[in-house]
PDB file of N, CA, C and O in Angstrom, chain B, residues numbered from 101:
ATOM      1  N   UNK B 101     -29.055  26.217 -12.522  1.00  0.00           N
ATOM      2  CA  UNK B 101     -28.642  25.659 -11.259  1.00  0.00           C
ATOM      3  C   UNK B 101     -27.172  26.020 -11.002  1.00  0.00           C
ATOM      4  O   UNK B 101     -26.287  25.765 -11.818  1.00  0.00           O
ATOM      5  N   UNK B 102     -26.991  26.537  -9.997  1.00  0.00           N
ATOM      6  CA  UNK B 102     -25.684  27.136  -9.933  1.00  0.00           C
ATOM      7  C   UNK B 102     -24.306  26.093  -9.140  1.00  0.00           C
ATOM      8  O   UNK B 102     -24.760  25.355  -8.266  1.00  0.00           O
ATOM      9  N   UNK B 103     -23.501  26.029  -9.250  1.00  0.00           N
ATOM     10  CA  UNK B 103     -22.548  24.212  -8.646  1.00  0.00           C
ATOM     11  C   UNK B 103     -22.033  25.401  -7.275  1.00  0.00           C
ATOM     12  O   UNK B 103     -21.890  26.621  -7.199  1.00  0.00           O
ATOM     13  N   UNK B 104     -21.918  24.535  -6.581  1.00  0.00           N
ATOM     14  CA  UNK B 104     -21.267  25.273  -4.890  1.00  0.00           C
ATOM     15  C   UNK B 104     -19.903  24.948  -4.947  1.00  0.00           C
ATOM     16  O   UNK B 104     -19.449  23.965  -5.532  1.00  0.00           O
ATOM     17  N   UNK B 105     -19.256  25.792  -4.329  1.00  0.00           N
ATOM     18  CA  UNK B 105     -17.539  25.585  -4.638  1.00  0.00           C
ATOM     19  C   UNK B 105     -17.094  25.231  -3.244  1.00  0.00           C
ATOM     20  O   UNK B 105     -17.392  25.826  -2.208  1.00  0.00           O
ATOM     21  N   UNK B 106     -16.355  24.198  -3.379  1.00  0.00           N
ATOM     22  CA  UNK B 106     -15.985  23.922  -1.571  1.00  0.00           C
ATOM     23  C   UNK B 106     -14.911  24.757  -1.589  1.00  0.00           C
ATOM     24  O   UNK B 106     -14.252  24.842  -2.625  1.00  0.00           O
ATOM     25  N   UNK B 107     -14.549  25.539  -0.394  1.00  0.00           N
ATOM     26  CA  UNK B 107     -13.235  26.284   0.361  1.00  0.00           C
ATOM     27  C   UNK B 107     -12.801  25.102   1.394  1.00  0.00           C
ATOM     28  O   UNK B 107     -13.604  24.459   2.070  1.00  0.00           O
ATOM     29  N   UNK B 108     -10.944  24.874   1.396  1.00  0.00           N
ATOM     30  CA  UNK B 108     -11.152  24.063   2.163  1.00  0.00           C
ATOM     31  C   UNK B 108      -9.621  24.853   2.843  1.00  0.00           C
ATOM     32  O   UNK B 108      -8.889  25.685   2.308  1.00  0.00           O
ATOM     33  N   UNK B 109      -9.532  24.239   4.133  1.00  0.00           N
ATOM     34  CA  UNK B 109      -8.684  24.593   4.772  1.00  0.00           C
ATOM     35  C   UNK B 109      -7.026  24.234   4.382  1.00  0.00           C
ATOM     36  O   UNK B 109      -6.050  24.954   4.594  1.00  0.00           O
ATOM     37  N   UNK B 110      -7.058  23.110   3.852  1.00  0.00           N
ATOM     38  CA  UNK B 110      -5.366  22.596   3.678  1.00  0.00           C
ATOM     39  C   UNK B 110      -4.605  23.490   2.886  1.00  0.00           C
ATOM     40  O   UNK B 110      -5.015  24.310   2.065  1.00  0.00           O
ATOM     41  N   UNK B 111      -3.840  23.319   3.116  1.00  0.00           N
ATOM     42  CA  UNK B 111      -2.470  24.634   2.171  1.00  0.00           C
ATOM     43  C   UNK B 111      -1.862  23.367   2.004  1.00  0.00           C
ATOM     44  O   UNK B 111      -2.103  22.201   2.318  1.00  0.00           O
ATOM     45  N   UNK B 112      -0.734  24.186   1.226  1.00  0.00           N
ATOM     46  CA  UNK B 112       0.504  23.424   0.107  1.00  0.00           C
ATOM     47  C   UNK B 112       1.296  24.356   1.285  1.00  0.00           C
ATOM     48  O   UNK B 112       0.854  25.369   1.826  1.00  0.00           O
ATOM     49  N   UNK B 113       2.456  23.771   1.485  1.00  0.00           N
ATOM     50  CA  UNK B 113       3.688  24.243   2.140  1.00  0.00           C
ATOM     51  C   UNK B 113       5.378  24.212   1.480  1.00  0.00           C
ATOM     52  O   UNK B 113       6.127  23.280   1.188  1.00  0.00           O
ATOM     53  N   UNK B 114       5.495  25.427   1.436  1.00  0.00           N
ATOM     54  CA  UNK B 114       7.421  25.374   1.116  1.00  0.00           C
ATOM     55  C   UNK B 114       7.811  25.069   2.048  1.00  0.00           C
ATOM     56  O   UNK B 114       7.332  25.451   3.115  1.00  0.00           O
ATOM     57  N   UNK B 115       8.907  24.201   1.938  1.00  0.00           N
ATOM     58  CA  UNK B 115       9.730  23.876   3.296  1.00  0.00           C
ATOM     59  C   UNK B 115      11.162  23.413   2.688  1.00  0.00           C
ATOM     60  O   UNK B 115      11.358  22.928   1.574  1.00  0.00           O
ATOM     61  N   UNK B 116      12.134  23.692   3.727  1.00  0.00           N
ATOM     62  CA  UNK B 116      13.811  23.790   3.302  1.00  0.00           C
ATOM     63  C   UNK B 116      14.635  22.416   4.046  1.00  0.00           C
ATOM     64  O   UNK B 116      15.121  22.576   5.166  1.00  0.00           O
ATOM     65  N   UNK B 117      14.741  21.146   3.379  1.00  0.00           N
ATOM     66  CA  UNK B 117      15.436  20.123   4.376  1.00  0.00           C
ATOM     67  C   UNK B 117      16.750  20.880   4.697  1.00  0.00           C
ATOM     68  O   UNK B 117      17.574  21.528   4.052  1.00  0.00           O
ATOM     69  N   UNK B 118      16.497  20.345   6.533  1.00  0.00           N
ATOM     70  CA  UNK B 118      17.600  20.606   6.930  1.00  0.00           C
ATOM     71  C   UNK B 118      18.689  19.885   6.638  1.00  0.00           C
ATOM     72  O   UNK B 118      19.687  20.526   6.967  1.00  0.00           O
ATOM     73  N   UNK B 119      19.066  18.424   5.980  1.00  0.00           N
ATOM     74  CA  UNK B 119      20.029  17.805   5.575  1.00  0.00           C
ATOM     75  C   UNK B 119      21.028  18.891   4.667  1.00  0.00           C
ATOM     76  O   UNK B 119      22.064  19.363   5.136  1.00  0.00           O
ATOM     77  N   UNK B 120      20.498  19.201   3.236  1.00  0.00           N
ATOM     78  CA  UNK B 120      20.564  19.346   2.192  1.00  0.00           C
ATOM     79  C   UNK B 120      20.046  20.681   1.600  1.00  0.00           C
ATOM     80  O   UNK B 120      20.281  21.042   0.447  1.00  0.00           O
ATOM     81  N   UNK B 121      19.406  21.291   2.393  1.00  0.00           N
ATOM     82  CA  UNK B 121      18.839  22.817   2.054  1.00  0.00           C
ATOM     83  C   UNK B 121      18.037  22.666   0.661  1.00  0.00           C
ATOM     84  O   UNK B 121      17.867  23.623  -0.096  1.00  0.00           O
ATOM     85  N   UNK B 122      17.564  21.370   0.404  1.00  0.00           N
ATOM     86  CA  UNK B 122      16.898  21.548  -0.951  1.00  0.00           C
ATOM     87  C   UNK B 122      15.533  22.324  -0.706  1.00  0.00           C
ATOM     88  O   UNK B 122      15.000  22.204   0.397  1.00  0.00           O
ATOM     89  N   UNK B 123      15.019  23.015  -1.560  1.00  0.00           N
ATOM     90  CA  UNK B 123      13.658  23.369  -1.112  1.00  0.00           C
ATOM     91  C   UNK B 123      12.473  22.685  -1.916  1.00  0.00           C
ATOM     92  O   UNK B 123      12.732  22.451  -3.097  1.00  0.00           O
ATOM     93  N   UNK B 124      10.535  22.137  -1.215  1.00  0.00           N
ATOM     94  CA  UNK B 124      10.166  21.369  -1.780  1.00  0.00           C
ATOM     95  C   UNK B 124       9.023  21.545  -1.359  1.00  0.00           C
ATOM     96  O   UNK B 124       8.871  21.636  -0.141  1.00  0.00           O
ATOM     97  N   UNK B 125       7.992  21.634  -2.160  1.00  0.00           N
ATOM     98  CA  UNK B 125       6.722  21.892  -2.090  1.00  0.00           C
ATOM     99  C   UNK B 125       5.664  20.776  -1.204  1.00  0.00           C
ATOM    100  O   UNK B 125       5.512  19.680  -1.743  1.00  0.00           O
ATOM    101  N   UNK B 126       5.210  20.929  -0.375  1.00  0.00           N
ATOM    102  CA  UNK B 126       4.233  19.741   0.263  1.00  0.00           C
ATOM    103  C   UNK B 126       2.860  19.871   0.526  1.00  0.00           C
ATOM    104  O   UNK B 126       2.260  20.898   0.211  1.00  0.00           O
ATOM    105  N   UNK B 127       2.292  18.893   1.094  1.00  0.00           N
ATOM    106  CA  UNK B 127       0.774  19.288   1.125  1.00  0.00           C
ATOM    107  C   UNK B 127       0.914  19.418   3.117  1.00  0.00           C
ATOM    108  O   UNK B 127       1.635  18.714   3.826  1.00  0.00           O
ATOM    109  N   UNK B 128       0.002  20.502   3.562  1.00  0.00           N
ATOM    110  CA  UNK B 128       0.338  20.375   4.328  1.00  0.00           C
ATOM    111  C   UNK B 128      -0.417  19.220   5.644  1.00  0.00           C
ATOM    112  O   UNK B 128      -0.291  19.089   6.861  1.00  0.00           O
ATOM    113  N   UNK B 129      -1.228  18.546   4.535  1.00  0.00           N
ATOM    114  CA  UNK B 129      -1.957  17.534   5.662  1.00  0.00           C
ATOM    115  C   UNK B 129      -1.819  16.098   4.847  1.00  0.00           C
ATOM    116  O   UNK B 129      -2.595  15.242   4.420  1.00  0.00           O
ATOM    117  N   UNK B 130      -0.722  16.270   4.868  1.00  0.00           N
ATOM    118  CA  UNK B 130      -0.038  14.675   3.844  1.00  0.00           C
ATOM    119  C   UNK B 130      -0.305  13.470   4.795  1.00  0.00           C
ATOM    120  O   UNK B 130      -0.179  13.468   6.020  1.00  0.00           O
ATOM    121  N   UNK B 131      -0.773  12.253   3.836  1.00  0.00           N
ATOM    122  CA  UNK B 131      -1.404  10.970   4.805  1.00  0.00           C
ATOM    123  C   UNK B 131       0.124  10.062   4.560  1.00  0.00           C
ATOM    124  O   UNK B 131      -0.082   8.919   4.969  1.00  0.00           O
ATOM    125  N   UNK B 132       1.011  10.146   4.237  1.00  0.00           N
ATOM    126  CA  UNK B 132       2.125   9.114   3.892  1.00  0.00           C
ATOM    127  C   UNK B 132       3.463  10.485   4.183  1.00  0.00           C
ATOM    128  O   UNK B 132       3.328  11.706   4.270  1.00  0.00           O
ATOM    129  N   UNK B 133       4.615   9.668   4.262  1.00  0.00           N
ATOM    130  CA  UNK B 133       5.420  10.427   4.974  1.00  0.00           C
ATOM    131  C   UNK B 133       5.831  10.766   3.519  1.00  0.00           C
ATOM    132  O   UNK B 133       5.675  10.153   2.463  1.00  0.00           O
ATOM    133  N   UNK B 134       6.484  12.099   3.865  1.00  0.00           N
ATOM    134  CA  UNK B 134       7.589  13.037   3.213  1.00  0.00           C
ATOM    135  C   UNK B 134       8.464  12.886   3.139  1.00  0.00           C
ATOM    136  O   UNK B 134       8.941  13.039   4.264  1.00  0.00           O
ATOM    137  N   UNK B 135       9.609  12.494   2.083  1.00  0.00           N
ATOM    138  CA  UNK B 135      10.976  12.285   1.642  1.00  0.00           C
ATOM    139  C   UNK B 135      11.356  13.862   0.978  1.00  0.00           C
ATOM    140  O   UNK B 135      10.736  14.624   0.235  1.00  0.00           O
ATOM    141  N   UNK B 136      12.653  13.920   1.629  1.00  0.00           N
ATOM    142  CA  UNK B 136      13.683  14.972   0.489  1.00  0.00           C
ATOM    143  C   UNK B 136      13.978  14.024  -0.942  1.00  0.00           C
ATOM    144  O   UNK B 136      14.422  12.884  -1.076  1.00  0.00           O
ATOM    145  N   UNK B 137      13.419  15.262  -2.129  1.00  0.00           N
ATOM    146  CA  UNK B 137      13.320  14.620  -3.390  1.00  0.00           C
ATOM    147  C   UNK B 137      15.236  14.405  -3.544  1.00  0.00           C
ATOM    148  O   UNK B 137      15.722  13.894  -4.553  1.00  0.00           O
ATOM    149  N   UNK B 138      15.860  14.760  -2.693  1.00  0.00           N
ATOM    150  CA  UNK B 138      17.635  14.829  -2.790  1.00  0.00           C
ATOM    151  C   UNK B 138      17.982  13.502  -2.262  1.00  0.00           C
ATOM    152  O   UNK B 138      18.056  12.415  -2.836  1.00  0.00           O
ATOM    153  N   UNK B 139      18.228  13.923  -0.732  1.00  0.00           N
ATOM    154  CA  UNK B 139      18.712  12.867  -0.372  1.00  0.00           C
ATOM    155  C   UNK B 139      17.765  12.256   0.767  1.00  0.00           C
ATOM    156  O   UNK B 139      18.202  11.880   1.855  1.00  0.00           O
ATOM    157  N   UNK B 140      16.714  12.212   0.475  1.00  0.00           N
ATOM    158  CA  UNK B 140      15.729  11.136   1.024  1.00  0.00           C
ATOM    159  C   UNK B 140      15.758  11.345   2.669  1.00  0.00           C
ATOM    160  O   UNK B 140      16.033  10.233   3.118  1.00  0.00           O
ATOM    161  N   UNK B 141      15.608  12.203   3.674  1.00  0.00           N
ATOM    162  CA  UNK B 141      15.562  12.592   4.712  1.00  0.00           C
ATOM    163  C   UNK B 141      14.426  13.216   4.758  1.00  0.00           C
ATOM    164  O   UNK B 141      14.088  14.027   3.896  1.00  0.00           O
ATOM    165  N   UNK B 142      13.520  12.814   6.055  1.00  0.00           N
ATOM    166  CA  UNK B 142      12.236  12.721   6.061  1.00  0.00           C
ATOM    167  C   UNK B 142      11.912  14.254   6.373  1.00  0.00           C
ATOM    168  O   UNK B 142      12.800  14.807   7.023  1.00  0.00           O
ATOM    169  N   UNK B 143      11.158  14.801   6.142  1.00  0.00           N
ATOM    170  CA  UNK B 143      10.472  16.075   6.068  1.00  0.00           C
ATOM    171  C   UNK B 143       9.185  16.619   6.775  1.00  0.00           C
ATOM    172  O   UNK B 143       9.159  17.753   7.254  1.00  0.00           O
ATOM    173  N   UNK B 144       8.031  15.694   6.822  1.00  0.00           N
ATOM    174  CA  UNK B 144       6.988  15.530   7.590  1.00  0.00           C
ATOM    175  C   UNK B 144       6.542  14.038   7.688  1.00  0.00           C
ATOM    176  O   UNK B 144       7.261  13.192   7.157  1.00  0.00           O
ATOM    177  N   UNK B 145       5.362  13.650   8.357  1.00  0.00           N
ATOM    178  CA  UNK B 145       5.029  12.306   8.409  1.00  0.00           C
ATOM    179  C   UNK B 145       3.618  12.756   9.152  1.00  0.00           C
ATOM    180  O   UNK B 145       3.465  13.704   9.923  1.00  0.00           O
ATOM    181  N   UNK B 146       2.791  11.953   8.767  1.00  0.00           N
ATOM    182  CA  UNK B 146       1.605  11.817   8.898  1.00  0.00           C
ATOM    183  C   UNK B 146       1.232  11.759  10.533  1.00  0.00           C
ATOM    184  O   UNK B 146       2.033  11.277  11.334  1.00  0.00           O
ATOM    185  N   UNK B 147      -0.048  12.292  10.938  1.00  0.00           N
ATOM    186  CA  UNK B 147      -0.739  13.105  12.293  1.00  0.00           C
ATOM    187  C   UNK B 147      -2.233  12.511  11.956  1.00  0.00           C
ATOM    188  O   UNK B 147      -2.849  12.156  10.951  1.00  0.00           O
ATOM    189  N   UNK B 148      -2.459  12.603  13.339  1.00  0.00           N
ATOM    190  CA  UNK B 148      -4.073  12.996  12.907  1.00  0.00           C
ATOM    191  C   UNK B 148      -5.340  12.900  11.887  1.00  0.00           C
ATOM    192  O   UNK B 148      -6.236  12.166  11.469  1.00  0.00           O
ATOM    193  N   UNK B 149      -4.431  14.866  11.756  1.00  0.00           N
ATOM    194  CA  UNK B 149      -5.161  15.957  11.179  1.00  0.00           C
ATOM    195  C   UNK B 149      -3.989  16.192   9.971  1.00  0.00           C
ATOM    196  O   UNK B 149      -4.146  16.012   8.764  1.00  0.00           O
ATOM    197  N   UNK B 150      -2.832  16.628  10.638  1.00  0.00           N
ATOM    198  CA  UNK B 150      -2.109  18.004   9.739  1.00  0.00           C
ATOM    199  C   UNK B 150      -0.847  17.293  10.152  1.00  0.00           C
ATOM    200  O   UNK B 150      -0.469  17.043  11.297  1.00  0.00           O
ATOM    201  N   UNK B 151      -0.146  16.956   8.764  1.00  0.00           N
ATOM    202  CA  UNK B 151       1.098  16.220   8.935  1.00  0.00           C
ATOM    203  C   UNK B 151       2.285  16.830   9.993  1.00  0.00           C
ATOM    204  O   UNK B 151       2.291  18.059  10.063  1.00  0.00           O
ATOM    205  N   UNK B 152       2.980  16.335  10.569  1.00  0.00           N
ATOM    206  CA  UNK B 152       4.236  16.460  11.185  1.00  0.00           C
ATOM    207  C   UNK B 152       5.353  17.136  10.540  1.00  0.00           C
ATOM    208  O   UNK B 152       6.287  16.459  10.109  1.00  0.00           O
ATOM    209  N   UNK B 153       5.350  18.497  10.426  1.00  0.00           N
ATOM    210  CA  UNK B 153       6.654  18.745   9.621  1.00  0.00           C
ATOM    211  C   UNK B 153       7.968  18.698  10.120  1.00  0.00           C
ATOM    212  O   UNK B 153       8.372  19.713  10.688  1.00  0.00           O
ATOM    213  N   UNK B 154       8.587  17.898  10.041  1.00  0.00           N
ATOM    214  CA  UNK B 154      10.654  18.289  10.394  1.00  0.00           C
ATOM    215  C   UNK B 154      11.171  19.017  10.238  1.00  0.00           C
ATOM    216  O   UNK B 154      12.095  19.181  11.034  1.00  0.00           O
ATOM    217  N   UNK B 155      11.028  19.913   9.243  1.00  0.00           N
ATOM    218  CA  UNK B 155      11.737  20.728   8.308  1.00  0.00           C
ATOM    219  C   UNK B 155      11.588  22.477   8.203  1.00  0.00           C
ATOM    220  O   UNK B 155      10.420  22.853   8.301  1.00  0.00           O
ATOM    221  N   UNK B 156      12.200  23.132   8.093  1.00  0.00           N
ATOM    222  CA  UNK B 156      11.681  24.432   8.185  1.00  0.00           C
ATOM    223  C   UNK B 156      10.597  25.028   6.721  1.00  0.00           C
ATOM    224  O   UNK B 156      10.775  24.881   5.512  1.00  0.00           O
ATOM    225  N   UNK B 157       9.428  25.750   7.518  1.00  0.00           N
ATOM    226  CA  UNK B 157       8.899  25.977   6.959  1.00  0.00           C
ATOM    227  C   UNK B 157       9.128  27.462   6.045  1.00  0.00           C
ATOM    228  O   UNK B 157       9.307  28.464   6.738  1.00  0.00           O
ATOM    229  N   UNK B 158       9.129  27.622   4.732  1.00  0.00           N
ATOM    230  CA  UNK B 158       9.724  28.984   4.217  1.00  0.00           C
ATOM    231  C   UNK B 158       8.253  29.808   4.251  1.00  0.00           C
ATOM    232  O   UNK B 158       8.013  30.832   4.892  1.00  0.00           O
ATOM    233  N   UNK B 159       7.452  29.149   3.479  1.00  0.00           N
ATOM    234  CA  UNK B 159       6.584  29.728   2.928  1.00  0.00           C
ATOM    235  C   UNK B 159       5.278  28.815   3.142  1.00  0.00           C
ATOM    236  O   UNK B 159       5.355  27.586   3.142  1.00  0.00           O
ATOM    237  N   UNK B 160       3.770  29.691   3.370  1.00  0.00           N
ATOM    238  CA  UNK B 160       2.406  29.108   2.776  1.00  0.00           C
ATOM    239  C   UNK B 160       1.654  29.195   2.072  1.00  0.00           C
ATOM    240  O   UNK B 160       0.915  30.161   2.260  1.00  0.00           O
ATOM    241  N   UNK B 161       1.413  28.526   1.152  1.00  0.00           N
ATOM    242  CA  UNK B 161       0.973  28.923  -0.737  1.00  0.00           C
ATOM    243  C   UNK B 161      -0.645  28.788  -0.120  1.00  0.00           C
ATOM    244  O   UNK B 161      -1.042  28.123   0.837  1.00  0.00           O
ATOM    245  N   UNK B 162      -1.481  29.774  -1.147  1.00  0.00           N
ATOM    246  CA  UNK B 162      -2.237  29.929  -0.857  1.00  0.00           C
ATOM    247  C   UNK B 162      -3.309  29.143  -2.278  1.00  0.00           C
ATOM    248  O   UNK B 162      -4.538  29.172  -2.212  1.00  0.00           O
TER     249      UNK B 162
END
């Protein structure tokens, strides 16, 4: 019997606070808001669907 593998749409996201330029890995459909692991300036916050990002996005991990 062979197991089925789900593909799912959400990515992980790099993103750079603009406070502090720290850079910080996120999910990109986060249900609770996003803090800078630095100085605590919010980053995304919860939508919908697909969280709210603040912050610039660098990169999308696959």
């Amino acid at each position: 019997m062979a197991k089925e593998i789900r593909i799912t749409k959400s990515k992980f996201v790099r993103v750079k606070c603009p406070k502090c330029d720290e850079e910080q890995v996120i999910f990109g459909k986060a249900t609770t808001t996003v803090k800078c692991l630095k100085c605590s300036n919010l980053l995304a916050k919860p939508s919908s669907s697909k969280a709210k990002i603040k912050a610039k996005v660098i990169e999308v991990l696959k």
